[in-house]
C-alpha positions in Angstrom: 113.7 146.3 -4.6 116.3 147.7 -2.4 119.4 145.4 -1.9 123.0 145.6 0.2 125.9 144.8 -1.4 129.3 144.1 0.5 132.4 144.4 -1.5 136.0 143.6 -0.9 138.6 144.9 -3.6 141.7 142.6 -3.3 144.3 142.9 -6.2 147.2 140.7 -6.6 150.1 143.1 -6.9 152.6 145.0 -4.5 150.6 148.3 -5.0 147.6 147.1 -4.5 146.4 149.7 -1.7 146.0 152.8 -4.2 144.0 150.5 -6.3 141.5 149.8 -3.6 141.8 153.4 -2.5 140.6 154.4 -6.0 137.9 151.7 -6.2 136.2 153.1 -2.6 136.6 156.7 -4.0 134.5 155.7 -7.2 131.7 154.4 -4.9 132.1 157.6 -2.4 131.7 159.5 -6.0 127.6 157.6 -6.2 124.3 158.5 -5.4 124.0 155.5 -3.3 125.4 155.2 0.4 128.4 153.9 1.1 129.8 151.8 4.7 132.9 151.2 5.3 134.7 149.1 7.8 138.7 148.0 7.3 137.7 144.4 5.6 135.2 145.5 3.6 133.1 148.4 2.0 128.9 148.4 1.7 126.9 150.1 -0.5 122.8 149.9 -0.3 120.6 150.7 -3.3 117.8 150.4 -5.7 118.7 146.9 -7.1 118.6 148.0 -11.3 120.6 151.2 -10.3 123.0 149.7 -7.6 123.9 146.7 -10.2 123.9 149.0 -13.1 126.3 151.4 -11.4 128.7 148.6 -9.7 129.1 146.9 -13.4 130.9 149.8 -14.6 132.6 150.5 -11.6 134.2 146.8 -11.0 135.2 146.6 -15.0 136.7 149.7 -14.8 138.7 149.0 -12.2 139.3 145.5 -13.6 140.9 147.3 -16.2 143.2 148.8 -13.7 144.5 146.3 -12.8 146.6 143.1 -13.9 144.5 140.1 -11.3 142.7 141.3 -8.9 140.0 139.3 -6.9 136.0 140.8 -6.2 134.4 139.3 -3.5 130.7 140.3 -3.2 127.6 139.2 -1.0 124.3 140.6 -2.1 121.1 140.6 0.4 117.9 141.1 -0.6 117.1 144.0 1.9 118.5 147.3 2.7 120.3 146.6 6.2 122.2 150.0 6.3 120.7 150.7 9.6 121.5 147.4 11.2 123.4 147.8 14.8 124.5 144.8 16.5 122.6 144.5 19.9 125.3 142.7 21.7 
């Protein structure tokens, strides 16, 4: 089943911008593709390989950094096309 994932990277530390700039680069680095806008990044995938891929990605940059808050919104549907028609 295809899925969308939004993600937002926010860690809890003064240099938190090359944290988040490593965390987009790892998901540039997938197979998968990869939207991003300056609140948030989406990635759109084959559900097993998309949540396979992101586990290993988050805890690795989890280990990266001291706190650091994930916020992520899953939809069951690949809306990487989706333009708003207003």
């Amino acid at each position: 089943m295809k899925i969308s994932v939004e993600l937002t990277l926010t860690p809890l530390k003064d240099d938190y911008e090359s944290h988040i700039i490593e965390f987009i680069k790892e998901l540039r680095k997938s197979e998968f593709k990869v939207l991003e806008n300056p609140l948030s990044t989406q990635i759109y995938g084959e559900y097993d390989a998309l949540m396979t891929f992101l586990t290993r990605t988050i805890k690795q940059s989890f280990l990266d950094i001291d706190i650091a808050v994930l916020n992520m919104k899953v939809v069951k549907t690949d809306r990487s096309d989706y333009e708003p028609d207003f």
